[in-house]
N, C-alpha and C positions, 0 to 999 in steps of 0.2 A: 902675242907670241911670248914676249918677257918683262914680266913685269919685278923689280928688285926695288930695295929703298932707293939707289944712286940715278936708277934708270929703266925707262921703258923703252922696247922694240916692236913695232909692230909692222906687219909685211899688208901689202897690200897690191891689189892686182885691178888697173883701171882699164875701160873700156870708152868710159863717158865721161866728160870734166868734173870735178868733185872741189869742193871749197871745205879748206881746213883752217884752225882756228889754233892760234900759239896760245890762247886762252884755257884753261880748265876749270870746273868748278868744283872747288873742296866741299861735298856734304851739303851742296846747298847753299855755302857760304859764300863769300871774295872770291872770285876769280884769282890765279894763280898765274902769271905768263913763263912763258917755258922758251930756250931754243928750238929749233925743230929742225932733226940734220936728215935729209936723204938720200939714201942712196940706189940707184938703180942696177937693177941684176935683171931683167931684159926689158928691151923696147927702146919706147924713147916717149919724151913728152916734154911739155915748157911749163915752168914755173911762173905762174904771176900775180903778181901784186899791184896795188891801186898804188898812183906814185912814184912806181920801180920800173928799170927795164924788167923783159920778158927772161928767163935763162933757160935754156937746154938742157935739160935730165936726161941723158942717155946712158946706155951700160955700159956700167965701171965709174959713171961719173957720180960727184956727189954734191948737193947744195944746199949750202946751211940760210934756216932765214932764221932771224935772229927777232927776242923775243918781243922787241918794239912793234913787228910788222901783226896787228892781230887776225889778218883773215889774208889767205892768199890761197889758189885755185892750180891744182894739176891738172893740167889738159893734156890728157896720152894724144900722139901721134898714131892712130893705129888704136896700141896696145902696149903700155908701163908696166911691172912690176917694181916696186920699189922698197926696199927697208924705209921708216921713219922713228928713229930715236931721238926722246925727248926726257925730259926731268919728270915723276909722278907727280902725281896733281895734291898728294896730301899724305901722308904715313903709309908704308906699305909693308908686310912682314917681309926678313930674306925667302926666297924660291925653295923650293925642296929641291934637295940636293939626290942624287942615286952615285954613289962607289963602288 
């Protein structure tokens, strides 16, 4: 959705559980770990992680996993739509702007 040097946003709409990763890989290189904040704008679904309690993403709400946790899994209830913003994973140019 948005990609900038400071930060990425990307929307995403689940149906079926989906495992994401605070990980990125630069070019092939090191992995990168990043924050990873969500926020939900409709549904609802549970956040979990190996380790962690399970949390509730539902809309309006929001839940940061932080960049220690490297794999955790959205399971919609139903049906999630969520924002997920995090750090780029390596050099990005600024977005093109329209005035």
């Amino acid at each position: 959705m948005i990609v900038a040097p400071y930060f990425t946003v990307d929307l995403f709409e689940l149906k079926e559980p989906h495992v994401f990763s605070t990980a990125a890989s630069e070019n092939g290189g090191a992995a990168k770990t990043s924050v990873q904040v969500l926020v939900a704008v409709e549904g609802c679904g549970v956040v979990e992680a190996q380790g962690r309690d399970p949390v509730t993403l539902a809309k309006g709400d929001a839940v940061v996993v932080p960049a220690a946790v490297q794999d955790f899994t959205v399971r919609p209830q139903w049906a999630v739509e969520f924002l997920k913003a995090s750090l780029p994973s390596g050099k990005v140019p600024e977005p093109a702007v329209r005035l």
